[in-house]
C-alpha positions in Angstrom: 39.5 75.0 1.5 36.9 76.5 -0.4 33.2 76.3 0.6 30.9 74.9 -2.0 28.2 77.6 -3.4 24.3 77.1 -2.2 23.6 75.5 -6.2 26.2 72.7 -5.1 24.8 72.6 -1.5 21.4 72.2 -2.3 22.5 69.2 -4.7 24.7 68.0 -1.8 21.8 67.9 1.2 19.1 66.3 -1.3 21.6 63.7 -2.1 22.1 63.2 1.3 18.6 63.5 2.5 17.4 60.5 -0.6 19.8 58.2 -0.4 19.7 58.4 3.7 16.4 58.1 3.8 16.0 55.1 1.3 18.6 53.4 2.8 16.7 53.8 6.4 13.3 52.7 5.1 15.3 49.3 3.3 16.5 48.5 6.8 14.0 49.1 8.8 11.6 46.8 6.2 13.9 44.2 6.5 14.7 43.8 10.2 11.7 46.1 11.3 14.3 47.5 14.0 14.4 51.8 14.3 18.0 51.2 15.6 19.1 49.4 12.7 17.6 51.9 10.3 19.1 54.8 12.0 22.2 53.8 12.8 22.0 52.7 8.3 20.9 56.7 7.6 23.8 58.0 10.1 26.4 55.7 8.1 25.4 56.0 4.8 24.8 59.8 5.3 28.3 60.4 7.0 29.7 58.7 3.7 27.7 60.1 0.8 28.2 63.5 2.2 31.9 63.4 2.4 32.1 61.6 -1.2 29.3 63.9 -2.6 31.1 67.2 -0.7 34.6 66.9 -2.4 33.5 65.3 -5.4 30.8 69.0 -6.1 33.8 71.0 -4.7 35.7 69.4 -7.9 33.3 70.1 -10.1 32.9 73.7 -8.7 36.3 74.3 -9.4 36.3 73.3 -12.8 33.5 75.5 -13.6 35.1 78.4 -11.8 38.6 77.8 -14.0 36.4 77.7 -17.1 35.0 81.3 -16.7 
């Protein structure tokens, strides 16, 4: 499998790092619970890197091809 580039990695981690991070302070201003709001970061992290990861590994591709 081919690795993603540091362009598409830094899109990846920021992703990553926003959405996990608004997703934690939502839950934890909701139930006021750290748990909660960590165990909200870990999950929606886990799953927006693995859709963001192949999704910019798709797009990579296609630029590659197009060169």
């Amino acid at each position: 499998m081919n690795q993603l580039n540091s362009k598409y990695k830094q899109i990846l981690w920021a992703n990553v790092v926003i959405l996990g991070a608004g997703v934690g302070y939502l839950v934890f201003k909701k139930w006021g619970n750290v748990g909660y709001a960590v165990g909200a970061v870990a999950a929606i992290g886990t799953l927006e890197y693995a859709v963001m990861y192949f999704s910019l590994l798709r797009k990579q591709r296609k630029e590659e091809e197009r060169k």
